[in-house]
C-alpha positions in Angstrom: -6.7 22.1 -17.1 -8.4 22.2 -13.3 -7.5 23.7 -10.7 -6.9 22.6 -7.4 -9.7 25.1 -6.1 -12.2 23.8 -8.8 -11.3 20.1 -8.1 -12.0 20.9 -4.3 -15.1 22.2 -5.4 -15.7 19.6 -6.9 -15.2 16.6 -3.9 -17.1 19.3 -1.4 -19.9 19.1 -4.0 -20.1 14.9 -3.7 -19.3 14.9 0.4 -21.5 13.1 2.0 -20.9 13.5 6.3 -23.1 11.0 6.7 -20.6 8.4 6.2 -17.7 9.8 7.9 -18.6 7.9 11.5 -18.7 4.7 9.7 -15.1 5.5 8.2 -14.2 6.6 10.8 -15.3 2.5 12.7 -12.9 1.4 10.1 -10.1 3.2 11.4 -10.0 6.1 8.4 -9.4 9.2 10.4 -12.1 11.1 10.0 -10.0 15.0 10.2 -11.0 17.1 7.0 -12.9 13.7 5.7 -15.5 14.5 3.3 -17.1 11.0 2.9 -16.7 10.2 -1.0 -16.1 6.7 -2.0 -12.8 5.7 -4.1 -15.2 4.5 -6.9 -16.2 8.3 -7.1 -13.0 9.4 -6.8 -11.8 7.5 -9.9 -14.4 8.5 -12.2 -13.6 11.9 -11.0 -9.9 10.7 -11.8 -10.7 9.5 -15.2 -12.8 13.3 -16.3 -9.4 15.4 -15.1 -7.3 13.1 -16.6 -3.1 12.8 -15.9 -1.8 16.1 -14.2 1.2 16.2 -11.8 1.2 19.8 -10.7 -2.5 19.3 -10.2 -1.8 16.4 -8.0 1.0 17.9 -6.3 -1.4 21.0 -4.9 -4.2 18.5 -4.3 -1.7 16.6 -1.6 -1.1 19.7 0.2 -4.5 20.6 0.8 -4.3 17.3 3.2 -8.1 16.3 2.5 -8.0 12.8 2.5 -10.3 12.6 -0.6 -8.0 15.2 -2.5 -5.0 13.0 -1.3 -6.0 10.3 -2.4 -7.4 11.7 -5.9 -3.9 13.3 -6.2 -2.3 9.3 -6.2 -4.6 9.0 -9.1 -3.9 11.7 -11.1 -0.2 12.1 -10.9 2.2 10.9 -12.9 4.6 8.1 -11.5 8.0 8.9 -13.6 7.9 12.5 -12.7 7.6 11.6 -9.1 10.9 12.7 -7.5 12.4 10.7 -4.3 12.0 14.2 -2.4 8.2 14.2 -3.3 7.4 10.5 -2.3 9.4 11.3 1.0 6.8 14.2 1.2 4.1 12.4 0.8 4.7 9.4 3.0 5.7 11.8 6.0 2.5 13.2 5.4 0.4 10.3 5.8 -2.1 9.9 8.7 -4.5 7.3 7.6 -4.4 4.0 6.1 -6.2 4.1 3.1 -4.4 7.4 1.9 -1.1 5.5 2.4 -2.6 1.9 0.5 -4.1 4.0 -2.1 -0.7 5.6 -2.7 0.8 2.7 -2.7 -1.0 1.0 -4.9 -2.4 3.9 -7.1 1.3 5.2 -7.6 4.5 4.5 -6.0 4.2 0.7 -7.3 4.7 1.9 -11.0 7.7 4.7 -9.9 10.9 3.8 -11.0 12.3 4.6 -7.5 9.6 2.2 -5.3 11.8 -0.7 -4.8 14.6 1.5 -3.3 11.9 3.4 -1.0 11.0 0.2 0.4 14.0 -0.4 1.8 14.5 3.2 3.2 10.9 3.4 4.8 10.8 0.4 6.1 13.7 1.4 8.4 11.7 4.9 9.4 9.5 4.6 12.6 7.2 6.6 11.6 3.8 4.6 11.8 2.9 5.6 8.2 6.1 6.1 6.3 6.7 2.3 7.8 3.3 0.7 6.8 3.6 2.6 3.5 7.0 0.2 2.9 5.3 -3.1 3.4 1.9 -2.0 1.3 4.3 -1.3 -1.2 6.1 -4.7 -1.1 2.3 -6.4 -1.3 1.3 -3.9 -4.1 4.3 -4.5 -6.1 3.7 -8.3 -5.6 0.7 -7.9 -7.4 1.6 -5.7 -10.0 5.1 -6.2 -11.1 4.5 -9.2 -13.3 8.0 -9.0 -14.7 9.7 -8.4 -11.1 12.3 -11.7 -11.0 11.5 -13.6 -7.7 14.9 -12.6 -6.4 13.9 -8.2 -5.7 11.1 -10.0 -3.5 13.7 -12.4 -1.6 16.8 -9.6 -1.1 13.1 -7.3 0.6 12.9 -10.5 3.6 15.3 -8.0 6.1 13.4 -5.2 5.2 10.4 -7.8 6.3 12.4 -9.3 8.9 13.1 -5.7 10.4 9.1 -4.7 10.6 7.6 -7.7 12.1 8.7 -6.9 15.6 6.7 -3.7 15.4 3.4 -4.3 17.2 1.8 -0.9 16.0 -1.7 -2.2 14.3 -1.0 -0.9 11.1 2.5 -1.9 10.8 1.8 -5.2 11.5 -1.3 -5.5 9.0 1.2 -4.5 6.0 3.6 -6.9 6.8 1.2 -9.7 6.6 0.2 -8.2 3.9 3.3 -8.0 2.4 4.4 -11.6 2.9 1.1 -12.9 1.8 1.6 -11.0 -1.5 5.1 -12.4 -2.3 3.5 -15.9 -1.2 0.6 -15.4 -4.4 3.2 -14.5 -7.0 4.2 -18.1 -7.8 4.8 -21.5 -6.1 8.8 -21.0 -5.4 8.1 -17.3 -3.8 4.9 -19.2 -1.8 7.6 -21.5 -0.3 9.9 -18.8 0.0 7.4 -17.1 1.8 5.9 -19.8 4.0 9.6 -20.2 5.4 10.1 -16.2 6.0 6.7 -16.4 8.2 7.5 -19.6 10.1 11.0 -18.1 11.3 8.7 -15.0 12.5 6.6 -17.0 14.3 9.9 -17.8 16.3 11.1 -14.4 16.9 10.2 -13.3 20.8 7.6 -10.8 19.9 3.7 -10.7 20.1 3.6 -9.0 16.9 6.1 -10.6 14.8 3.4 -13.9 16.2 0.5 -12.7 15.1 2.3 -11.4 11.6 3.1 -15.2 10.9 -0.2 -16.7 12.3 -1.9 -14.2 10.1 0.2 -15.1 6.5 0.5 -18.7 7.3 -3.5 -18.9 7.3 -4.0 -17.4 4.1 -0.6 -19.0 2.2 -1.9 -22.3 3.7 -5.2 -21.9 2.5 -7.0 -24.4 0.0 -7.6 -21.1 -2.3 -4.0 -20.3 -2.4 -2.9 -23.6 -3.2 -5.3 -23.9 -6.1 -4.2 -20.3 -7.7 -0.6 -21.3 -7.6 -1.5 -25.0 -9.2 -2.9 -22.8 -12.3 -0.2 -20.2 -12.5 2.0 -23.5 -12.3 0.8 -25.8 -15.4 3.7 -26.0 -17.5 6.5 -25.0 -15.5 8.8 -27.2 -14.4 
């Protein structure tokens, strides 16, 4: 079993600085940053193998690598409500909040009631964490009934007035997942962005500019024709 220590080790030994300014472009903050991709991050994932204390100690050395290694190692059912608050709070970039999401909290058994709660924090993270999760859940849950994505449109409803640049990207997000899942939720969808688009707010415009052009798209369209044939 490794150690926190050793698995630090370990990242330090594959840092590379020299791509920390170009992460940095991309809006990854670049405090603590040692510069390894998430493909090295998973095969270093796959060698330690499941361990939630591991992945516990690894989040509280707030290295972004070790953060997000930590979503990858840990083990979603013995994730408590207290420790996905934790981690949420914690948050200060984007890709250690998707990578979670989308690593993690999508497969605990307490995600869809964390969406509601976060989404009504204002933290900037905690809140775009609620939204990646909606979009990573979307893609997912296969067996999630179209009517846990509908009964999440306030919680959708209630972000898309925030104009914070990472808010707003998860949202879209968010409603463009729920739009993919099937041809009723891309309707469903379609209608949640276009009463957006009316709300009196730069963001919530942009939000519903942003998922209409992809739920619109020719692409879309033909991926829900396949997942279609044979439904009524």
């Amino acid at each position: 079993m490794a150690s926190v220590a050793e698995v630090v080790r370990r990242l330090e030994a594959m840092a590379r600085p020299d791509r920390v300014g170009g992460m940095a472009r991309n809006g990854l903050t670049a405090e603590r940053r040692l510069g390894v991709s998430v493909p090295e991050m998973r095969k270093l994932a796959r060698e330690i193998g499941k361990d939630h204390r591991l992945a516990l100690g690894l989040w509280r050395t707030g290295i972004p690598e070790a953060r997000i290694l930590a979503s990858m190692v840990a083990i979603p059912w013995e994730l408590t409500a207290e420790q996905m608050d934790e981690w949420a709070a914690g948050m200060n970039s984007w890709d250690v909040c998707d990578q979670a999401c989308m690593n993690l909290f999508d497969r605990s058994p307490l995600a869809w009631r964390k969406i509601v709660e976060w989404s009504a924090r204002e933290e900037e993270y905690v809140r775009r964490a609620a939204y990646a999760l909606i979009a990573c859940l979307a893609c997912h849950d296969k067996g999630a009934a179209d009517g846990k994505f509908i009964r999440l449109f306030p919680a959708i409803r209630r972000g898309a007035g925030d104009g914070r640049h990472y808010v707003k990207k998860a949202v879209s997000w968010a409603i463009r997942g729920i739009g993919k899942r099937n041809r009723n939720l891309r309707a469903a969808a379609a209608a949640l962005a276009e009463e957006i688009g009316r709300m009196d707010s730069r963001a919530a415009r942009w939000i519903a500019a942003d998922a209409a052009r992809e739920l619109g798209s020719g692409a879309a369209r033909r991926r829900l024709r396949v997942r279609g044939k044979g439904r009524p």
